[in-house]
C-alpha positions in Angstrom: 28.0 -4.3 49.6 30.4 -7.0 49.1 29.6 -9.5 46.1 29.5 -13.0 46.4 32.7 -15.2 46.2 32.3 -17.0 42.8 31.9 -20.7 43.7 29.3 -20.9 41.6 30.2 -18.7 38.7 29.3 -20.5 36.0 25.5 -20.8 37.4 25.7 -17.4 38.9 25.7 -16.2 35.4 23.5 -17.8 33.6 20.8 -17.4 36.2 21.7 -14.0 35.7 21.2 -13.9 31.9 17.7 -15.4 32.7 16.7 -13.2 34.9 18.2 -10.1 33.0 15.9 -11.6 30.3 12.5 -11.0 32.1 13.5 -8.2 34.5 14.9 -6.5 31.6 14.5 -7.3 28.5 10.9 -6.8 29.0 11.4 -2.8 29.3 12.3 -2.9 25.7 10.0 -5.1 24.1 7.4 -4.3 25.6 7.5 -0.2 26.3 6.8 1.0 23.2 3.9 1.2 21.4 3.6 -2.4 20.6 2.3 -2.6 23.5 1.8 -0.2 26.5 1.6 2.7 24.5 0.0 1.1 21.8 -3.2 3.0 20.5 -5.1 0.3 19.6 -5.3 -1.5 23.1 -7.3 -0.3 25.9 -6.5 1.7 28.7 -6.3 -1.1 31.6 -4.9 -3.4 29.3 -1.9 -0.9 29.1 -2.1 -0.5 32.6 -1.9 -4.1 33.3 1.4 -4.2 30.8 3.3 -1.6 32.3 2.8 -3.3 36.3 3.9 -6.0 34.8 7.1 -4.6 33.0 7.8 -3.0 36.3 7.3 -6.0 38.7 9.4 -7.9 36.8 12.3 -5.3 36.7 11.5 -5.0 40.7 11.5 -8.9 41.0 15.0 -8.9 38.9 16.6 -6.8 40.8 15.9 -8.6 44.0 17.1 -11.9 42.0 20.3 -10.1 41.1 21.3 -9.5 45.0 20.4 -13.0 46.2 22.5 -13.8 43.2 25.3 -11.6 43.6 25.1 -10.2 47.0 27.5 -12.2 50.0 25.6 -13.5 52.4 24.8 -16.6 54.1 22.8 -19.5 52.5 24.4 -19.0 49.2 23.0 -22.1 47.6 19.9 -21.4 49.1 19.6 -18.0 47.8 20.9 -19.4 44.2 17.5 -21.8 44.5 15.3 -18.8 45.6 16.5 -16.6 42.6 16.4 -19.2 40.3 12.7 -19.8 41.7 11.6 -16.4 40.9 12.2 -17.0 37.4 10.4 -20.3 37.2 7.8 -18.3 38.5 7.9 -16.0 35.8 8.5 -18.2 32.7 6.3 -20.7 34.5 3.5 -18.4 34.1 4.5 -17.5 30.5 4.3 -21.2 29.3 1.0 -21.3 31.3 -0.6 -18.4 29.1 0.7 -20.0 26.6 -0.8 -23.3 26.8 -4.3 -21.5 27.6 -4.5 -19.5 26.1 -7.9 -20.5 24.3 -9.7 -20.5 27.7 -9.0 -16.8 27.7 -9.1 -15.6 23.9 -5.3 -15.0 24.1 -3.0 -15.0 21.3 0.1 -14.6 20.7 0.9 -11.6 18.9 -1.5 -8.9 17.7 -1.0 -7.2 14.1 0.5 -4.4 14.9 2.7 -5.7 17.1 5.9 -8.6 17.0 5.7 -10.7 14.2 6.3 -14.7 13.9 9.3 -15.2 12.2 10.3 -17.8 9.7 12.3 -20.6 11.6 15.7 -20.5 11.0 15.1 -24.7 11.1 12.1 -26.9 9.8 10.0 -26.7 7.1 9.9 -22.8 5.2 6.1 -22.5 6.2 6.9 -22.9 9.7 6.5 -19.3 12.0 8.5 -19.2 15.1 6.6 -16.9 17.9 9.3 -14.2 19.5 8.3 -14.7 22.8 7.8 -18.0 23.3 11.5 -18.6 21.0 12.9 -15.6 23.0 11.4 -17.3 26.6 12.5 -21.2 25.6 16.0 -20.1 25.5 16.0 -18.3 29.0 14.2 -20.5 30.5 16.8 -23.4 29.4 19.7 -20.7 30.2 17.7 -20.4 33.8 17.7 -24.7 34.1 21.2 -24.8 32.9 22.5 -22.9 35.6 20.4 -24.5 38.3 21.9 -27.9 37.6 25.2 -25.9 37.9 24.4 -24.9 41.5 
């Protein structure tokens, strides 16, 4: 396996932090018992979290070789990576936004806490996810304007 001449380094890697971000980041935050070994949820709910933990890690590591991998179609293969994790935030953001159709929320009690914003107001709560996804996903657009 040969890796990828770097004429795109620059978005190469921060596609790469993205994706690292929902492939992998996702093993820790969410493998635990916050949430699928978490007591208080049920069964298929914990089910449900750990096929997601691991299709994302399985979706990351096929971003990582269109990323990194030589090959032919390079840009292309940049645009199809980068894709994947539109897909993936994409969804997020949709969740996010309705949420209310579904009874969703964004954090249970015994789980990740809001935060107080490190900007704003003092009352003001920043959600983990949704500050932890905002940044990849503008890592993940940053590099795909670098392509």
């Amino acid at each position: 396996m040969e890796l990828a001449y770097d004429s795109h380094l620059a978005a190469r890697i921060l596609i790469s932090i993205a994706t690292m971000g929902y492939g992998f980041a996702t093993i820790k935050a969410d493998f635990n018992a916050t949430h699928a070994t978490n007591p208080l949820w049920t069964p298929h709910a914990r089910f449900h979290v750990v096929w997601q933990i691991l299709s994302y890690s399985g979706l990351a590591v096929i971003a990582l070789g269109l990323i990194w991998i030589k090959g032919p179609v390079e840009v292309e293969r940049l645009y199809l990576a980068t894709g994947i994790g539109v897909a993936v935030f994409g969804a997020f953001f949709f969740a996010l936004l309705a949420r209310s159709m579904f009874g969703g929320a964004l954090y249970d009690q015994n789980g990740y806490q809001p935060f107080t914003a490190p900007v704003g107001p003092g009352h003001w709560q920043w959600d983990v996810n949704v500050t932890v996804f905002t940044v990849l996903t503008a890592i993940l657009l940053l590099g795909t304007v670098l392509i």
